[in-house]
C-alpha positions as CSV (number, residue, x, y, z in Angstrom):
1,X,2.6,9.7,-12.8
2,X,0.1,7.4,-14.4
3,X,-2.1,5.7,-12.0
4,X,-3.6,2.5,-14.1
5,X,-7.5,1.3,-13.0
6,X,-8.0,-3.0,-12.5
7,X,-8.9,-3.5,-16.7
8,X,-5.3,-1.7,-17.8
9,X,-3.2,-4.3,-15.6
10,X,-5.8,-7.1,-16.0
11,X,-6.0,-8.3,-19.4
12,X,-8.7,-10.6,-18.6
13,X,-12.6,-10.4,-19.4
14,X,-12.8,-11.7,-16.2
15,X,-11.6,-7.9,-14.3
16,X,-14.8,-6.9,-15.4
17,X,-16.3,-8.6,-12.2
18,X,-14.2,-6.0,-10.0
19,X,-11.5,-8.8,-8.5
20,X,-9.0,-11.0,-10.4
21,X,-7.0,-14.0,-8.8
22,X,-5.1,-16.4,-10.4
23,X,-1.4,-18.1,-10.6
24,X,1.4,-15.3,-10.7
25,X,3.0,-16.6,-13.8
26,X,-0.2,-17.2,-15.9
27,X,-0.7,-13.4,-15.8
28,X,0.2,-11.4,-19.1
29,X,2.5,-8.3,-18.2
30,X,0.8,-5.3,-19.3
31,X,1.8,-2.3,-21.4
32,X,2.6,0.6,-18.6
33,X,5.0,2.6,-17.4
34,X,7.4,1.7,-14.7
35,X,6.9,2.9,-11.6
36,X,2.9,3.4,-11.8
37,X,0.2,3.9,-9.0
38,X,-2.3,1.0,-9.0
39,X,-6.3,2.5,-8.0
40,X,-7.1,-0.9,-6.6
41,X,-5.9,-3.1,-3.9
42,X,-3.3,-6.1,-4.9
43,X,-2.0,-9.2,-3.2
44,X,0.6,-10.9,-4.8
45,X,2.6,-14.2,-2.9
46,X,5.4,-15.6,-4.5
47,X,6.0,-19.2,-3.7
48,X,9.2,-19.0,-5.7
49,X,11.7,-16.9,-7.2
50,X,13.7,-13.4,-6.5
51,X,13.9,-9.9,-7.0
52,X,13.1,-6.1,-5.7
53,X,9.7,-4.9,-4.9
54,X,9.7,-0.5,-4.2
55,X,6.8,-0.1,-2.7
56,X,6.3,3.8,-1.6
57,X,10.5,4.1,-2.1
58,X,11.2,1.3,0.2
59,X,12.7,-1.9,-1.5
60,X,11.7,-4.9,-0.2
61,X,13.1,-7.8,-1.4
62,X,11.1,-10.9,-3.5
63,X,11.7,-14.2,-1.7
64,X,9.7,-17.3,-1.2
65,X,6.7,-17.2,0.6
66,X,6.8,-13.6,0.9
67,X,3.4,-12.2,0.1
68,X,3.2,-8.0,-1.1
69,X,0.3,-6.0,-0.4
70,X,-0.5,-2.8,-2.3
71,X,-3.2,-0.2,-1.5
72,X,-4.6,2.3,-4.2
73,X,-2.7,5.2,-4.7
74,X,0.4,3.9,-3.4
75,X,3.9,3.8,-6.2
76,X,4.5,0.4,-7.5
77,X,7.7,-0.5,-9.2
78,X,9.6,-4.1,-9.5
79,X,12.3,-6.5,-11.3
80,X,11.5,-10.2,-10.8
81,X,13.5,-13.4,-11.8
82,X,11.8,-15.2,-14.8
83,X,11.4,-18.6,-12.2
84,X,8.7,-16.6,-10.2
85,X,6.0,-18.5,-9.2
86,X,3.0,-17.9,-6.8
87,X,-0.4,-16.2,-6.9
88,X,-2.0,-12.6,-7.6
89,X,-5.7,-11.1,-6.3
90,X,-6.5,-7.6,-6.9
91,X,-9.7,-6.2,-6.5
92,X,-11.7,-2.9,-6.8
93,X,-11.5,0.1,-4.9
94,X,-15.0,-0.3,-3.7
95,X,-15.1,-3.9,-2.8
96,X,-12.1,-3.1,-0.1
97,X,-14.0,-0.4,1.1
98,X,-17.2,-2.7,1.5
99,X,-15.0,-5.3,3.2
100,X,-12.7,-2.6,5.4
101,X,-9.8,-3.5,3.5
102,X,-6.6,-0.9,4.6
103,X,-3.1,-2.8,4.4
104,X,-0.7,-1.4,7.0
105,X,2.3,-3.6,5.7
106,X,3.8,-3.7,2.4
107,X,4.8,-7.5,3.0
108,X,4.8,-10.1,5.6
109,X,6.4,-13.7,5.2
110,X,4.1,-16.3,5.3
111,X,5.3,-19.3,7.7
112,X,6.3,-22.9,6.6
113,X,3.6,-24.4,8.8
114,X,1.0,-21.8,7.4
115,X,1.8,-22.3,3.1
116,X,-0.5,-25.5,2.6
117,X,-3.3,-23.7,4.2
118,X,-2.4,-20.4,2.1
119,X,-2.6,-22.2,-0.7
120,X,-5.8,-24.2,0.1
121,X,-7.3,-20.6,0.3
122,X,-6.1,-19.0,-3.2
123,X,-7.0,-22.1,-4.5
124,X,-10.5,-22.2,-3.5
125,X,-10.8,-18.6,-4.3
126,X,-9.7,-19.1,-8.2
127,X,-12.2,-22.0,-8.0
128,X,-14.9,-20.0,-6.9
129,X,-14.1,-17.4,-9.3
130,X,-14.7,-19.9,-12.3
131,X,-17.6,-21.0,-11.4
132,X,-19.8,-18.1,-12.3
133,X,-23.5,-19.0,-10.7
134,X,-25.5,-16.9,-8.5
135,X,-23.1,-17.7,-5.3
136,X,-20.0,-16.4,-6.6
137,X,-20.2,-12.6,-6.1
138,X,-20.7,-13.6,-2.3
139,X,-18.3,-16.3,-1.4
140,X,-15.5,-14.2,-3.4
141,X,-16.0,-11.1,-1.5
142,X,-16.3,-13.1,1.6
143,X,-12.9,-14.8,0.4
144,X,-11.2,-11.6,0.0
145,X,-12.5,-10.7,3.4
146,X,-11.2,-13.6,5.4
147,X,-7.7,-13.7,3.5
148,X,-7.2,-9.9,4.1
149,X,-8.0,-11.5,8.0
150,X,-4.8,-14.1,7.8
151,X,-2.8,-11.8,6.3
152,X,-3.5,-9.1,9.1
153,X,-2.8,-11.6,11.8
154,X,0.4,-12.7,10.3
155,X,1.0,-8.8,10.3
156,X,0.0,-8.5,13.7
157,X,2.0,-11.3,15.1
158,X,5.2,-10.5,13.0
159,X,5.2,-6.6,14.1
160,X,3.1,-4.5,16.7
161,X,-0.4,-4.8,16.1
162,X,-1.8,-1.5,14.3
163,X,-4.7,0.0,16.5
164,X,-7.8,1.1,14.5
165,X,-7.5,4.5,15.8
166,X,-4.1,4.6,14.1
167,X,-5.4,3.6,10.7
168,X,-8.0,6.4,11.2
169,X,-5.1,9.0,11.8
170,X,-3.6,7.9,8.9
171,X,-6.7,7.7,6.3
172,X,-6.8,11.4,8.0
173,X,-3.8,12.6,6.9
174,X,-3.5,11.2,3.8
175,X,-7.2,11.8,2.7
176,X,-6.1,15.8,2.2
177,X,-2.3,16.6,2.7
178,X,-2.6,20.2,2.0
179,X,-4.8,20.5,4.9
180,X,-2.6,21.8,7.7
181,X,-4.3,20.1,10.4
182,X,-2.8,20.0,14.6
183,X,-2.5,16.9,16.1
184,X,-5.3,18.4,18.5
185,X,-7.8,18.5,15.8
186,X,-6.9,14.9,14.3
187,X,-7.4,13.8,17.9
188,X,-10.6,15.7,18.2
189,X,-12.0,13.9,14.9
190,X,-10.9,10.5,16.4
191,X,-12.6,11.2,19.2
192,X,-9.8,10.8,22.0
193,X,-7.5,13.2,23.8
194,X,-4.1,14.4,22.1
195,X,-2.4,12.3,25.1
196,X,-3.9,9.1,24.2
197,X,-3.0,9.6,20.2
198,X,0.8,10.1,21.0
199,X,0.6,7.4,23.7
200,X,-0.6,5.2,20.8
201,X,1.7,6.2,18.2
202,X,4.5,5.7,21.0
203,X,3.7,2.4,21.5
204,X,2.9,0.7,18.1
205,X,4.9,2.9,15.8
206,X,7.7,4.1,17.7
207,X,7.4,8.3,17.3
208,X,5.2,10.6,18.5
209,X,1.5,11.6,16.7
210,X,3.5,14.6,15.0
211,X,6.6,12.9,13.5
212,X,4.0,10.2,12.1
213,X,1.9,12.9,10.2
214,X,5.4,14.2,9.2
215,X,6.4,11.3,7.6
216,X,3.2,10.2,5.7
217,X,3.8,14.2,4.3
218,X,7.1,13.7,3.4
219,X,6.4,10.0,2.1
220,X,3.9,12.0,-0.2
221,X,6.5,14.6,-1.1
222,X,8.8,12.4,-2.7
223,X,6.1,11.0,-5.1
224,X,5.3,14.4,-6.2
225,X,9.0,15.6,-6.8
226,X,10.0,12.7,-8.7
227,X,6.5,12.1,-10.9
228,X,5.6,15.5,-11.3
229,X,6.9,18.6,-13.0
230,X,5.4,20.5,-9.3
231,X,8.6,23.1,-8.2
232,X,9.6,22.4,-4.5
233,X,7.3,25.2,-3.3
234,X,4.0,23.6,-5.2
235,X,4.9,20.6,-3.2
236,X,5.2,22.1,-0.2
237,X,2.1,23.7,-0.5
238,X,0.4,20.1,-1.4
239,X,1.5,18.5,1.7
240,X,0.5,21.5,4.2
241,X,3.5,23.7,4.2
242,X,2.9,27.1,3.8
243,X,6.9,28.3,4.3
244,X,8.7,26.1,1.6
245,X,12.4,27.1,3.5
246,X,10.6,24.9,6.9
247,X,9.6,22.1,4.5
248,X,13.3,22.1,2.9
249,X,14.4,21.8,6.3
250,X,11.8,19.1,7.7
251,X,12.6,17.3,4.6
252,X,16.3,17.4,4.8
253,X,16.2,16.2,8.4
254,X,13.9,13.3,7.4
255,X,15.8,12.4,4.4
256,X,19.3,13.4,4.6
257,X,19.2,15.5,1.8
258,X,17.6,18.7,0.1
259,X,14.2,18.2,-2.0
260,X,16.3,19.2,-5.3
261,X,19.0,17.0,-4.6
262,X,16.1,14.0,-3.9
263,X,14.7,14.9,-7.1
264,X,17.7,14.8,-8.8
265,X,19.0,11.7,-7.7
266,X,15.8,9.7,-8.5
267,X,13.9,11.3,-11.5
268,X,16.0,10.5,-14.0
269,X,16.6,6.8,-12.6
């Protein structure tokens, strides 16, 4: 699957500068193939309009006020109604790792009493952003910083607040997937005891430290079976399974169904 850098979704001198922001429906769709992987960050909030956003294989539905958050790497696929409206921001790889960025949500509605105040903020941002002078590198990145900061609070406030040793487990796992690594050592490298990971999990995600390394493995298998030509036992082997019969079984149990029949059902759709 392609996976398309800031300047092939941007067509806009100004992506040059590493972030882009401006109204949703001022932006110029770009030549690429449906579903892609994006290698930056993007916000997108749509003040009006409907349709599906799959983010990862989950569908999450466009509605007012709901604002989308995609981190690189992760599959990207839509179908919009032409009355969209709202605002985009996407910005480099490095800038959200300067700034801490790590989105743990792939939406969160944004609350009648908070839009004016949303909007105040993308405004500002697309002001500062045309200005140009010495100041604007700094007050944008600061920008991106403190909007990343509402939208993790509204995250926060709307769902169980994700614990920074969580997003650690999970930039663990999914920074190698073939690595077959124990829920001991992950603990060990996050510097706390096995107890106190699954006590985590348990308590802000619902499952134990296993089952969430199993699905962030299998979440990663179904990219792999539908955009690449890997057979079933390639893919096991690139998310840490060494016995590709246990994978078709962890992966039936997760999913419902067999890794061919997943592959089937989907690739040609």
């Amino acid at each position: 699957m392609i996976e398309y850098p800031l300047h092939d979704i941007i067509l806009h001198p100004d992506a040059a500068k590493g972030y882009f922001i401006d109204r949703f429906e001022n932006i110029e769709d770009p030549p690429v193939e449906w579903p892609h992987r994006h290698a930056f960050y993007s916000i997108v909030w749509f003040t009006e309009g409907l349709g599906i956003n799959v983010i990862d294989f989950s569908e999450c539905e466009i509605l007012p006020s709901r604002l989308f958050t995609v981190n690189p790497k992760q599959v990207h696929n839509w179908s919009y109604s032409e009355n969209c409206r709202g605002y985009v921001l996407v910005f480099e790889e490095y800038i959200g790792r300067e700034l801490n960025v790590q989105f743990s949500s792939p939406y969160v509605d944004v609350p009648a009493q908070e839009i004016a105040f949303f909007e105040t903020v993308f405004k500002k941002l697309m002001i500062e952003s045309e200005r140009d002078d010495h100041l604007t590198h700094k007050n944008s990145h600061t920008g991106i910083a403190y909007l990343f900061a509402l939208i993790s609070r509204l995250v926060n406030s709307s769902t169980a607040m994700v614990h920074p040793i969580l997003t650690g487990f999970r930039n663990l796992v999914c920074s190698n997937f073939s690595r077959v690594s124990t829920i001991e050592e992950c603990a060990r490298s996050l510097k706390i005891s096995t107890n106190e990971l699954n006590a985590l999990c348990k308590h802000h995600l619902g499952v134990s430290a296993k089952q969430y390394q199993l699905d962030l493995k299998i979440t990663e298998a179904k990219r792999l079976l539908i955009y690449t030509p890997y057979p079933t036992s390639e893919v096991a082997h690139r998310v840490g399974f060494d016995d590709t019969s246990y994978f078709a079984r962890i992966f039936k149990k997760k999913t419902g169904g067999s890794p061919t029949h997943f592959k089937e059902k989907y690739r040609d759709h």
